[in-house]
C-alpha positions as CSV (number, residue, x, y, z in Angstrom):
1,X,11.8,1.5,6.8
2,X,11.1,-0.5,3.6
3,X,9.6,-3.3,5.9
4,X,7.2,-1.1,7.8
5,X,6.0,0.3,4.8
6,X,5.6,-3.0,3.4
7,X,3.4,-3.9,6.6
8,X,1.2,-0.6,6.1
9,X,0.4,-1.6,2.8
10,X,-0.5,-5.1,3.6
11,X,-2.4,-3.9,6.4
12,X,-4.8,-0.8,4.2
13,X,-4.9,-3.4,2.0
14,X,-6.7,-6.2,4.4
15,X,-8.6,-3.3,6.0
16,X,-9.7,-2.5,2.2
17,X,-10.3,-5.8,1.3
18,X,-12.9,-5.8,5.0
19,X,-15.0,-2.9,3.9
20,X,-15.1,-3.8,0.3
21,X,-16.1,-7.6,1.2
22,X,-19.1,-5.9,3.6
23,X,-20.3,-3.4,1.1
24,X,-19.4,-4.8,-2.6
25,X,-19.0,-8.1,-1.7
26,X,-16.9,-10.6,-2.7
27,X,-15.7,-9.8,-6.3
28,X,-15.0,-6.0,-5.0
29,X,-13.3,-8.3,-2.3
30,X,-11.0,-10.2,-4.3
31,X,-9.9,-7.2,-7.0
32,X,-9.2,-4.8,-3.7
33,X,-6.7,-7.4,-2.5
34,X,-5.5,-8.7,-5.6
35,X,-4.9,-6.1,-8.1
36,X,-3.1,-2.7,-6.6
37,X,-4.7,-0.8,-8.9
38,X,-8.0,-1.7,-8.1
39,X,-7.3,-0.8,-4.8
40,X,-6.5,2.7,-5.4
41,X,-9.4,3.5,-7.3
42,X,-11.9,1.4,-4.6
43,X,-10.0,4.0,-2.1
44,X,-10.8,7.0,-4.0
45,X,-14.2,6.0,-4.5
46,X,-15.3,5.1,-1.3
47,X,-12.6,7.6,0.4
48,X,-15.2,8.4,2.9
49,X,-15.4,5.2,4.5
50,X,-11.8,4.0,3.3
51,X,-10.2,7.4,4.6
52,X,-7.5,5.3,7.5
53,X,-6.4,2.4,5.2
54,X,-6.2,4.0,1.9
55,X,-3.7,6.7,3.5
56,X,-2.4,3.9,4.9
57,X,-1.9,2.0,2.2
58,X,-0.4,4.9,-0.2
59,X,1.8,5.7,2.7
60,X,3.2,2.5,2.6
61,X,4.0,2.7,-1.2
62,X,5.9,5.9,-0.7
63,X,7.4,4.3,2.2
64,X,8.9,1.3,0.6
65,X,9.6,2.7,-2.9
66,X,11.6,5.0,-1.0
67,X,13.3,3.2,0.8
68,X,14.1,0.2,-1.1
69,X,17.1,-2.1,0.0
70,X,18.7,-2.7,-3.6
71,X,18.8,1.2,-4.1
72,X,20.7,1.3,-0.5
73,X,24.1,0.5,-2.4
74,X,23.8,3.1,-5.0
75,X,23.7,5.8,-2.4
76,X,26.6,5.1,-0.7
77,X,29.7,7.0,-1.0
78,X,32.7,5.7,-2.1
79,X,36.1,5.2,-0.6
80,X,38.1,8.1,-1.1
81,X,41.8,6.8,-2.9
C-alpha cells in the first residue's frame, strides 16, 4: 500500500506540474514539482482546475504515511513466552 500511494503522489504531482506549466508557466512549473509544499497551496488555489490530482496527490500522502514499511515492525505482536 505504501507503494501505490507513493505512485498517486508522483502521479497528482506530474499532472500538477501539467497544468501549472500551461497556466503559470514554468517557475509555477518547477516549485509544483519540486517543493511539496508548493504543491499544496498551487492545489488549493487552483482547486477548480486541479480538483483530480490534488486529491490524488493528498491521497497518496495519507496513503504512504500510513502505511510506511519501517512502522510495519512496530505493529507486530510479539511471541507469546
Amino acid at each position: 500500500m505504501y507503494y501505490i500511494g507513493s505512485l498517486l503522489i508522483l502521479v497528482g504531482a506530474i499532472w500538477m506540474t501539467i497544468n501549472a506549466a500551461k497556466k503559470d508557466g514554468a517557475i509555477a512549473a518547477i516549485l509544483t514539482f519540486i517543493c511539496g509544499f508548493y504543491t499544496i497551496y498551487y492545489g488549493i488555489k487552483n482547486f477548480a482546475e486541479n480538483k483530480i490530482p490534488f486529491i490524488l496527490f493528498l491521497a497518496g500522502i495519507a496513503m504512504a504515511v500510513a502505511f510506511r514499511p519501517d512502522l510495519a515492525a512496530m505493529t507486530a505482536v510479539p511471541a507469546a513466552s
